[in-house]
C-alpha positions in Angstrom: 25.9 -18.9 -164.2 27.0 -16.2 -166.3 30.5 -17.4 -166.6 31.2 -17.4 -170.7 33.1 -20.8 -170.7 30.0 -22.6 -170.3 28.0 -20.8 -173.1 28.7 -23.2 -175.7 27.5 -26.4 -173.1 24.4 -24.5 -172.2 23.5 -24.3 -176.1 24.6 -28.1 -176.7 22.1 -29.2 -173.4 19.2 -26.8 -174.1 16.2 -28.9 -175.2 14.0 -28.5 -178.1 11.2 -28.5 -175.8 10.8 -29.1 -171.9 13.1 -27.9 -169.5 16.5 -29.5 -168.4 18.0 -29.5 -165.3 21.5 -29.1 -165.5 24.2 -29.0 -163.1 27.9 -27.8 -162.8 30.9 -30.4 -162.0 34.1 -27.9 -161.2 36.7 -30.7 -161.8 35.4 -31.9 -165.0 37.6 -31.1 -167.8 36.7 -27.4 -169.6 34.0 -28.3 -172.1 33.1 -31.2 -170.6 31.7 -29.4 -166.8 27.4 -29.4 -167.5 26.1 -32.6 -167.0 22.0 -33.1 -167.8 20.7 -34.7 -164.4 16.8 -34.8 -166.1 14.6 -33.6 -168.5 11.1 -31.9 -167.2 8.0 -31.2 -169.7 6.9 -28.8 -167.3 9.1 -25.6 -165.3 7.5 -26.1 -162.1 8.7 -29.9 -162.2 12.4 -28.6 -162.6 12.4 -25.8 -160.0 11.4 -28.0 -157.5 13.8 -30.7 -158.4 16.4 -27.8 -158.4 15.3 -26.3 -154.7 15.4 -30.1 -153.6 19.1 -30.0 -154.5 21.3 -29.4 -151.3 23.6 -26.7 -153.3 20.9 -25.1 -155.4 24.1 -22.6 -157.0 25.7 -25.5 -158.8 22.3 -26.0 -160.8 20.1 -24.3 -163.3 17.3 -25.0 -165.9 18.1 -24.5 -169.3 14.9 -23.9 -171.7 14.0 -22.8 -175.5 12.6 -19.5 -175.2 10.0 -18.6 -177.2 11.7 -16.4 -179.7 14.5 -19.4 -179.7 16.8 -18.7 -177.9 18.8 -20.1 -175.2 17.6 -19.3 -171.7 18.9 -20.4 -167.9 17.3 -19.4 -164.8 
């Protein structure tokens, strides 16, 4: 996911706390192509909700660093 056009939508779904898993809809209108499928308190939650995911590429887990900023893994 290191495609710029989804930079702004990664900011604009990254939680304050917890981690979100996110994934990627291709024919959704540009802006409009990260949906949040859930929220996780913890990251071991949302990587295995990810790996349970048939096409684990289309998903990611966006997070508050510590520093504040923006992460995805």
């Amino acid at each position: 996911m290191t495609n710029e056009k989804f930079e702004k939508e990664k900011i604009k779904l990254t939680p304050d706390t917890g981690f979100d898993l996110v994934g990627i809809d291709y024919f959704a209108e540009e802006g409009n192509q990260l949906y949040l499928v859930k929220h996780y308190e913890m990251y071991q939650d949302a990587l295995n909700a990810k790996k349970d995911r048939k096409n684990q590429d289309e998903y990611f887990i966006l997070y508050m660093g510590a520093g504040g900023e923006f992460c995805c893994r």
